[in-house]
VEXVEXLUM-698185 format. One record per residue (C-alpha): residue number from 1; x, y, z. Coordinates in nm, 4 decimals. Layout:
BEGIN
+------+----------+----------+----------+
| bavo |       px |       py |       pz |
+------+----------+----------+----------+
|  NUM |        X |        Y |        Z |
...
+------+----------+----------+----------+
//
This chain:
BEGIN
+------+----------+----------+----------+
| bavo |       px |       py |       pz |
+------+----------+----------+----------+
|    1 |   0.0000 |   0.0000 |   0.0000 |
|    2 |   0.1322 |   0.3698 |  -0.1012 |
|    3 |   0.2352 |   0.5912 |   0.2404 |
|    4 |  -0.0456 |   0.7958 |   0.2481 |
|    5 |   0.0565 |   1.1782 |   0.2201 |
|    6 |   0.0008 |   1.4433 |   0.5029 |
|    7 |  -0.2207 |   1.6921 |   0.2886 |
|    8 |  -0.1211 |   2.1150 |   0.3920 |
|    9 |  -0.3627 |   2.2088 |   0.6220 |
|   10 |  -0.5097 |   2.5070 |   0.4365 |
|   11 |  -0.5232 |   2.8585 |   0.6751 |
|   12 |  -0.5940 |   3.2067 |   0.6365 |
|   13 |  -0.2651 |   3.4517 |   0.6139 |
|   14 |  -0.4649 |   3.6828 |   0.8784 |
|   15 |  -0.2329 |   3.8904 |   1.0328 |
|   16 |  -0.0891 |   3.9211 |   1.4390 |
|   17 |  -0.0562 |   4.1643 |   1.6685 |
|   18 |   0.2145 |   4.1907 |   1.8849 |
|   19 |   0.2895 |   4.4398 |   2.1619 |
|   20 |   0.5971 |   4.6312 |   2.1935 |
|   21 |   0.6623 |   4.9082 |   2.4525 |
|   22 |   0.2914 |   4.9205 |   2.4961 |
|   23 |   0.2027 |   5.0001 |   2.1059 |
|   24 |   0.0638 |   4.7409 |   1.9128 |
|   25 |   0.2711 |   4.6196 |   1.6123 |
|   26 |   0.0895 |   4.4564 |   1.3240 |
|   27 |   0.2576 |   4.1790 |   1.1897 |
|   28 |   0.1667 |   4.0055 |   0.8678 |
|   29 |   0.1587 |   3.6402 |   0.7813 |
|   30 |   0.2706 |   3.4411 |   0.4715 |
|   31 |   0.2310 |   3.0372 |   0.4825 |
|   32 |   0.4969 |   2.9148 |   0.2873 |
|   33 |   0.5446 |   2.6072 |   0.2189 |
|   34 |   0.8710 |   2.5600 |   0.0801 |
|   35 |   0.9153 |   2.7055 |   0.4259 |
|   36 |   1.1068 |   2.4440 |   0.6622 |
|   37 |   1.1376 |   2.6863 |   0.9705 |
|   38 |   0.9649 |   2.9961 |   1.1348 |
|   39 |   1.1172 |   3.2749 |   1.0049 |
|   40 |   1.0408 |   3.6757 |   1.1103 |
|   41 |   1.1124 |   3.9273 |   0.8270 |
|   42 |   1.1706 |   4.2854 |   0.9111 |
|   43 |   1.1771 |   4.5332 |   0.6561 |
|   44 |   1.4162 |   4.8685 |   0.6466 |
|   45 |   1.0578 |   4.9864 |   0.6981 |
|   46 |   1.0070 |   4.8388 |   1.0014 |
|   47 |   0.7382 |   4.6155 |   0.8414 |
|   48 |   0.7573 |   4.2561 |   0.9881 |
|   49 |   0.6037 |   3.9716 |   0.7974 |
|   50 |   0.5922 |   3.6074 |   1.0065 |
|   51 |   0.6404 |   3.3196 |   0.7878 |
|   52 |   0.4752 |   2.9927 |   0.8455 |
|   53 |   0.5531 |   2.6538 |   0.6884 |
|   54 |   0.2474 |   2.4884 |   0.6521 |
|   55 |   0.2187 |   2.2660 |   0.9315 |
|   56 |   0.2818 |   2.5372 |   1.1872 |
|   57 |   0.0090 |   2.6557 |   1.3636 |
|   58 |  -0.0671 |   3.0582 |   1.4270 |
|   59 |  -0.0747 |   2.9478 |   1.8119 |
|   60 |   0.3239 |   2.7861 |   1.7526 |
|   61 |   0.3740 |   3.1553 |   1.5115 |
|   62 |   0.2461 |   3.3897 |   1.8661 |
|   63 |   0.5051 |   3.2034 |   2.1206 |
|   64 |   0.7978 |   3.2476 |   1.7980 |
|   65 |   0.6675 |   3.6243 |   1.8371 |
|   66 |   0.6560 |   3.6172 |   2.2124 |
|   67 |   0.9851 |   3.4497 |   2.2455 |
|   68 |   1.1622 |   3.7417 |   2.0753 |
|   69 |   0.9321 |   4.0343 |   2.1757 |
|   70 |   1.2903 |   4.1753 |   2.3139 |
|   71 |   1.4811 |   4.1563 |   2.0485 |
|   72 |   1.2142 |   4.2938 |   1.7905 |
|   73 |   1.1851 |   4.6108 |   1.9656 |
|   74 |   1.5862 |   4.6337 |   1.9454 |
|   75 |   1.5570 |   4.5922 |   1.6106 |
|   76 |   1.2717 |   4.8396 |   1.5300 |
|   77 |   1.4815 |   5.0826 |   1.7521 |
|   78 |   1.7418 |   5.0682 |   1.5454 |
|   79 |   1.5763 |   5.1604 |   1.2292 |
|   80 |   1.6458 |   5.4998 |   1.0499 |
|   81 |   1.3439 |   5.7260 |   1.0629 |
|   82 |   1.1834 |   5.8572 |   0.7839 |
|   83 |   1.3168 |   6.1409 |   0.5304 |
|   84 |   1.0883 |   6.3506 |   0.3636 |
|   85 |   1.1415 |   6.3935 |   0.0233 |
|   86 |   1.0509 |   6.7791 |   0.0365 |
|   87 |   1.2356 |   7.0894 |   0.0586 |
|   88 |   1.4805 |   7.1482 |   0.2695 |
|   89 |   1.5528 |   6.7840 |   0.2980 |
|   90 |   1.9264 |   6.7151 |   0.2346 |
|   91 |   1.9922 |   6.4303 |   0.0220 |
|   92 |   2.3370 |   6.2035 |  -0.0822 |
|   93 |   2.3764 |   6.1692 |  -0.4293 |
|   94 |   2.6441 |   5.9117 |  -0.5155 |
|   95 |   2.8219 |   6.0336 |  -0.1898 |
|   96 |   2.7625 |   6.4359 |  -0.2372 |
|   97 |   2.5014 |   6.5328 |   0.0108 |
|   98 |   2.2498 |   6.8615 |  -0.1717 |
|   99 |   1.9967 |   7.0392 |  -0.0143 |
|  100 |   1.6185 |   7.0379 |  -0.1583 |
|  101 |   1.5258 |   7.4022 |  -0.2324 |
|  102 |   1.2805 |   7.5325 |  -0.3600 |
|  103 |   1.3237 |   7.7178 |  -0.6908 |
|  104 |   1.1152 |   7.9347 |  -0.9733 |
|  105 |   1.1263 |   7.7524 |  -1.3171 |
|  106 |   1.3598 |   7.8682 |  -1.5789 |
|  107 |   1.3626 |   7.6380 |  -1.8621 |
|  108 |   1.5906 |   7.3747 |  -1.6536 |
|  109 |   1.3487 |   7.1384 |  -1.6305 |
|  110 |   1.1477 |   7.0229 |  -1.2612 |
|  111 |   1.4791 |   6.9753 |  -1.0914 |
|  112 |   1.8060 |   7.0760 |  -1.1343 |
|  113 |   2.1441 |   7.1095 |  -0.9799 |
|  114 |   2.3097 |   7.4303 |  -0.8262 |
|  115 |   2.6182 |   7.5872 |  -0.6454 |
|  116 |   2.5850 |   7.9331 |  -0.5056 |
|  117 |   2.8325 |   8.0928 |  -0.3278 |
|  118 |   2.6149 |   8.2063 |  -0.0337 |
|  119 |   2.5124 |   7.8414 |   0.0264 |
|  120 |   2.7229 |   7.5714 |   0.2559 |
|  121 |   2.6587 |   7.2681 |   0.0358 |
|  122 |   2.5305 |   7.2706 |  -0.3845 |
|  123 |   2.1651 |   7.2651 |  -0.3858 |
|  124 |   1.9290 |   7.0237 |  -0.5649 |
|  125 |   1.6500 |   7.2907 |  -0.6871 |
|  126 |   1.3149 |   7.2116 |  -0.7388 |
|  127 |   1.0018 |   7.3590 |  -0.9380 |
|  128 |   0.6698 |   7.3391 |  -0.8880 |
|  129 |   0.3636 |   7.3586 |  -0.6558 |
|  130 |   0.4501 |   7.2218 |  -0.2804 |
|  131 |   0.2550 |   6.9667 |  -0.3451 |
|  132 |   0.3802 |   6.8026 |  -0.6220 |
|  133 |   0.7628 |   6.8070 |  -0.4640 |
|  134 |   0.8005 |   6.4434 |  -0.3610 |
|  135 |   0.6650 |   6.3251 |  -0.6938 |
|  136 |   0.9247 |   6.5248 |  -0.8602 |
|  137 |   1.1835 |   6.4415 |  -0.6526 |
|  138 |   1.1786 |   6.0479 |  -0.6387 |
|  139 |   1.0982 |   6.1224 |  -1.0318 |
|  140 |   1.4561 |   6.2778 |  -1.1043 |
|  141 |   1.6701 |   6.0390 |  -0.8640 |
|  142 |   1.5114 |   5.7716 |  -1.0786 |
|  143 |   1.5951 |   5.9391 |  -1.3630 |
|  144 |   1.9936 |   6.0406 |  -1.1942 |
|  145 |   2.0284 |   5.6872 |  -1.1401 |
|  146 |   1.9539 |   5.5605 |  -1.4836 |
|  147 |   2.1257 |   5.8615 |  -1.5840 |
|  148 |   2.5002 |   5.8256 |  -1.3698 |
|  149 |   2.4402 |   5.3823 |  -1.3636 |
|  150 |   2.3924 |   5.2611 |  -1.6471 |
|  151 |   2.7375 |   5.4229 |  -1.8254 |
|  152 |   2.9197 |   5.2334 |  -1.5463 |
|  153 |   2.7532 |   4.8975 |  -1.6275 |
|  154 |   2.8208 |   4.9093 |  -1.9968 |
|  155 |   3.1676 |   4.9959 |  -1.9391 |
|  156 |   3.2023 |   4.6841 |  -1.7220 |
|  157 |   3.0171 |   4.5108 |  -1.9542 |
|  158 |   3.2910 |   4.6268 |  -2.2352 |
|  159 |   3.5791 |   4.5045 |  -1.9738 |
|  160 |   3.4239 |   4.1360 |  -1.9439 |
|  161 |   3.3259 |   4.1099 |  -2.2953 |
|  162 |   2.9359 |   4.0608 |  -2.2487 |
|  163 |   2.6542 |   4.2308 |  -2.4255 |
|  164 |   2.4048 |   4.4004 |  -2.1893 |
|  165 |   2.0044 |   4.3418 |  -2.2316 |
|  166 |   1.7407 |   4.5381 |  -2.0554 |
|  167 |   1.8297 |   4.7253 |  -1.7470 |
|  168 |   1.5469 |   4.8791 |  -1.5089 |
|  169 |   1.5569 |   5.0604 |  -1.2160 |
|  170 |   1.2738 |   4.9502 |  -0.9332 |
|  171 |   1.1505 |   5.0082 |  -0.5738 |
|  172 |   1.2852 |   4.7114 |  -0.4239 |
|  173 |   1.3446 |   4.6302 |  -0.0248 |
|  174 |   1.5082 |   4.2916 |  -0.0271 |
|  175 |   1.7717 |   4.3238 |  -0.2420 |
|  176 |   2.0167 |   4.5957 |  -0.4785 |
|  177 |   2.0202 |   4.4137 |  -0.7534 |
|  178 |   1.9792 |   4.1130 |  -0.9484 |
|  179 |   2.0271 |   3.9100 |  -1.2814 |
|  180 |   1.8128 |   3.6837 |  -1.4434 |
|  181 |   1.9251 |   3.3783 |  -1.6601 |
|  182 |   1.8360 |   3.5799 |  -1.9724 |
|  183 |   2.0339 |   3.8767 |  -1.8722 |
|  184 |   1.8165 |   4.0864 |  -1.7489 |
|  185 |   1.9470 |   4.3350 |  -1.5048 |
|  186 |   1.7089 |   4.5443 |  -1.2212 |
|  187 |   1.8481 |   4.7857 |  -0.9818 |
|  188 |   1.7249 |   4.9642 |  -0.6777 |
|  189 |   1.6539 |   5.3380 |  -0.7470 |
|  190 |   1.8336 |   5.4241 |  -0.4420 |
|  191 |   2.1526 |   5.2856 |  -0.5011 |
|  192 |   2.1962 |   5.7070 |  -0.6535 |
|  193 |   2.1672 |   5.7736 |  -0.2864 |
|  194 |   2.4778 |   5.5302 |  -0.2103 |
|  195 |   2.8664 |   5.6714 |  -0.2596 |
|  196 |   2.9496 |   5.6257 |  -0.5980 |
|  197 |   3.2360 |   5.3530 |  -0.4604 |
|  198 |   2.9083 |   5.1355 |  -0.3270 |
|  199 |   2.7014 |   5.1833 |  -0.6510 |
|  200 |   3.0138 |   5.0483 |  -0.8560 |
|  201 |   3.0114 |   4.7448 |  -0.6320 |
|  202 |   2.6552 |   4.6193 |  -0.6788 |
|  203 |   2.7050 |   4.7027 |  -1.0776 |
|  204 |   2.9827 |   4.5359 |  -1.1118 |
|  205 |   2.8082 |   4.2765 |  -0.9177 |
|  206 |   2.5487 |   4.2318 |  -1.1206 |
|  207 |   2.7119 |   4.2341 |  -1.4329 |
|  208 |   2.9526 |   3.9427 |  -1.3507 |
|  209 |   2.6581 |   3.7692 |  -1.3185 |
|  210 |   2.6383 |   3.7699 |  -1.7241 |
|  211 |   2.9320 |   3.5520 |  -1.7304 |
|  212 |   2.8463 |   3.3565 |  -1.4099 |
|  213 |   2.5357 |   3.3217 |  -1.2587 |
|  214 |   2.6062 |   3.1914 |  -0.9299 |
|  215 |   2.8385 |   3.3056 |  -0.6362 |
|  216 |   3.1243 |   3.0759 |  -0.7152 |
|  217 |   3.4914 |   3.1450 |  -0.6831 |
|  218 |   3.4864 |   3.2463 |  -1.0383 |
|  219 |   3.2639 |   3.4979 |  -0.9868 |
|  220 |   3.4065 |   3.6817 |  -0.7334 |
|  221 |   3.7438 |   3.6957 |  -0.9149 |
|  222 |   3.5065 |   3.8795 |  -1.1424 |
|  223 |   3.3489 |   4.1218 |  -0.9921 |
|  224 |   3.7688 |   4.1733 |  -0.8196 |
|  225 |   3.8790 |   4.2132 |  -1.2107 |
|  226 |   3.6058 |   4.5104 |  -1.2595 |
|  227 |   3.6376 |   4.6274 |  -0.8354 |
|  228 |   4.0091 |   4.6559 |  -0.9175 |
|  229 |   4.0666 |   4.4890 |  -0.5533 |
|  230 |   3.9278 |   4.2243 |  -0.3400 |
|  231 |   3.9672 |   4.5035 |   0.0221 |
|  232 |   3.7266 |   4.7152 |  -0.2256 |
|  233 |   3.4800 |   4.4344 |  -0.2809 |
|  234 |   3.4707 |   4.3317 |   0.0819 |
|  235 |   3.4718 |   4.7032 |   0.2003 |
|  236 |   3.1671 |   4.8135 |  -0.0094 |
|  237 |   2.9660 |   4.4355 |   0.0769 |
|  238 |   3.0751 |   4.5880 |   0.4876 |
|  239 |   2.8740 |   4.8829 |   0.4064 |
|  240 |   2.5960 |   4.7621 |   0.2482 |
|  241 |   2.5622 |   4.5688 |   0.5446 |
|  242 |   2.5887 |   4.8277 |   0.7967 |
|  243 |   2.4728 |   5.1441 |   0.5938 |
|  244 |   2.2047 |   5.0048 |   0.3670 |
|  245 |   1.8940 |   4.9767 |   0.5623 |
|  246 |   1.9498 |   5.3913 |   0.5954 |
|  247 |   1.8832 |   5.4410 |   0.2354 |
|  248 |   1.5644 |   5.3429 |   0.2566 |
|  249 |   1.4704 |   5.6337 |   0.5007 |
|  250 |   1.4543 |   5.8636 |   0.2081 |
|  251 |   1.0681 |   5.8912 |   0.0836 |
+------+----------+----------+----------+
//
């Protein structure tokens, strides 16, 4: 006789709530079940997102909460707070930092850089109703990073010998960047709000991953070839690490 199969027990992804220093925290839930383990996801947001394999139970998912109530509030601590994107905000651009001011149009376009002598740091100058500045804003650093990127991945492209395909630039959380088998290369938009040493890293990153798609030693000599130095690679992965999360304070 065939073993008979444990069928998923099917269950509604409600969400949680958890408490933490007295304020409830919503916490969402995804029942995965490639899953093997419990696993608590916090975003740079501070978004948290429980995942359930699917033989968990939501009662087994509140104790995993409970258990590290502590350490989830250290976490959320630590998280940058938000940046408007609105004037007077002051922004990095590939490691310059420019304030957002607010400026009269004059055939520049919406946005626009400057450098007045009156002014501590170059200004990022913006036209336009109040309203409408965020819009604009996120607009041209998607733009700037399309813009000040892409030049640096064809040229590593030209070093390795590899043709480029489609490159986009995306609101992603999870990762920088990343390569599909058919060469397809996405970006985060705020990698223009990294210093420009960073943003070479994750290009060059992804576009060793046209020759090998994998993380093998091969690879990494690689993306060493286009870093010019392994202490560069290894410096720039230490601040992604450490620094990263902070980028996403900005909108």
């Amino acid at each position: 006789m065939p073993a008979l199969r444990r069928q998923p027990v099917r269950r509604k992804s409600a969400p949680l709530t958890i408490v933490l220093d007295k304020v409830e925290k919503m916490v969402e839930v995804r029942i995965d079940h490639r899953a093997r383990q419990l696993l608590l996801k916090i975003s740079p947001n501070g978004h948290l997102e429980l995942v359930l394999p699917p033989y968990v139970s939501r009662r087994d998912g509140i104790a995993f909460l409970e258990e590290r109530r502590l350490w989830i509030s250290q976490k959320l601590r630590h998280i940058p707070k938000p940046i408007s994107l609105t004037i007077g905000a002051e922004i990095p651009i590939l490691g310059t930092l420019y304030r957002v001011t607010e400026a009269a149009p004059c055939g520049r376009g919406v946005a626009w850089y400057d450098q007045r002598e009156t002014e501590a740091m170059p200004l990022l100058c913006i036209a336009g109703r109040p309203e409408h500045v965020p819009r604009r804003l996120k607009d041209f650093l998607k733009s700037e990073a399309r813009r000040l990127l892409v030049p640096i991945a064809e040229q590593h492209a030209r070093t390795l010998g590899v043709s480029l395909h489609r490159i986009r630039f995306a609101e992603t959380r999870q990762q920088w960047g990343s390569c599909t088998a058919a060469g397809d290369i996405s970006f985060s938009w705020r990698l223009i709000l990294a210093p420009e040493w960073v943003a070479n890293y994750v290009v060059a990153h992804e576009v060793a991953h046209l020759c090998e798609l994998n993380h093998s030693p091969e690879f990494w000599n690689l993306v060493i070839q286009l870093m010019g130095d392994r202490r560069t690679v290894v410096t720039a992965k230490a601040w992604l690490r450490s620094h990263g999360d902070s980028l996403h304070q900005y909108g």
